[in-house]
N, C-alpha and C positions, 0 to 999 in steps of 0.2 A: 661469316660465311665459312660453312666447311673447305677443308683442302685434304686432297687425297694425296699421299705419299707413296710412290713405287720407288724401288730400285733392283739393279740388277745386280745386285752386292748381296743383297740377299734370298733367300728363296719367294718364287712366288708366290700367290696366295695357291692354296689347293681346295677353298669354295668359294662362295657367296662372299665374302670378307675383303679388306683392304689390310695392307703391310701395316699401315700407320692411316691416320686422319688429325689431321690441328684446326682446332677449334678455339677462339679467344687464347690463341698462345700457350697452348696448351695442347701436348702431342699425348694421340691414347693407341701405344703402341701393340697391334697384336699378339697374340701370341707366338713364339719361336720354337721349334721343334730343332731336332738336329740333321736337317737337312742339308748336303751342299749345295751353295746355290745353283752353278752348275752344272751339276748332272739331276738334281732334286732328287738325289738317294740319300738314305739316313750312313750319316760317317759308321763308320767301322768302329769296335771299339765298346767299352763301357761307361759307368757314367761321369768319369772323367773327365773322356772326349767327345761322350754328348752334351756336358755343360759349358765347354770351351767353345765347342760350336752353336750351341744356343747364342752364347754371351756374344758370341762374333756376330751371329745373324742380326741379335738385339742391338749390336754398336754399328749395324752398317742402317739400318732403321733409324736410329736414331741421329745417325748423320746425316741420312737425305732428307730429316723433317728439318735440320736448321738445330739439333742437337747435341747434348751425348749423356754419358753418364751423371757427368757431375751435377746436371740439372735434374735428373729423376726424383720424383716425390713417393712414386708407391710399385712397386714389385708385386707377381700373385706368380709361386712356386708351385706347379704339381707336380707330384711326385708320384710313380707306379708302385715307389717301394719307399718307406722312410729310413730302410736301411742304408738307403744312399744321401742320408742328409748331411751326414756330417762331411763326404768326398763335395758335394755339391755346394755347400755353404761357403766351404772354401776356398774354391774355383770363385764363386760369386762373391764373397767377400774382396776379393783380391779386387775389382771392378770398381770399390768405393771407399773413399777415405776413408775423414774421422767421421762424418756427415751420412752415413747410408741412408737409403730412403725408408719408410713404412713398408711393411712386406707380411705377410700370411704365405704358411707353405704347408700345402695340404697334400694327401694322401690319396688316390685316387684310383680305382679300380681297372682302367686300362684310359690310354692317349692313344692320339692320332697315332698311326702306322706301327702302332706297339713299342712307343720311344719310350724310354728310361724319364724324361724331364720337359716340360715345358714353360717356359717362362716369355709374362706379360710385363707391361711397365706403363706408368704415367707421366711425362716428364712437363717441364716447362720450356720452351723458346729461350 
């Protein structure tokens, strides 16, 4: 049986979508923008302090599934610009041991509200 994930730690959905959903113990975490949850305005700032508050949105997500990092199996990175790969890498590296998960980080012509970064995840329970 599906389970639907909200919280109020992170932003909330802005369509048709769910935060998170686990299924067979296995959380399939949306995608994160740099929104605060709060006001749902995209943070101030470059891509930075839009990766910081991605990773923040994605660890309050995957706390309310029964989560966190250390369980993730696969990452999906879009990126508006791959000039911001190596600031972004790093910020997200910093989030996972020696162990990170499977990840693809692509390139993409524009995101949601015109955000620098958006990041998805697949974790385990």
């Amino acid at each position: 049986m599906k389970k639907i994930v909200e919280t109020t730690k992170a932003p909330s959905a802005i369509g048709p979508y769910s935060q998170a959903v686990i299924y067979n113990n296995i959380v399939y975490c949306s995608g994160q923008i740099a929104l605060l949850p709060e006001s749902m305005t995209i943070i101030k700032g470059g891509i930075e302090e839009q990766t910081k508050q991605v990773m923040e949105n994605l660890e309050a997500v995957l706390t309310a599934s029964g989560s966190g990092f250390q369980n993730v199996l696969k990452c999906s990175i879009f990126l508006a610009s791959m000039d911001d790969f190596p600031i972004m890498n790093e910020i997200y590296g910093g989030h996972f041991g020696d162990n990170p998960p499977a990840r693809e980080t692509v390139a993409v012509k524009t995101l949601p509200k015109n955000v620098l970064v958006e990041i998805s995840c697949i974790a385990h329970l």
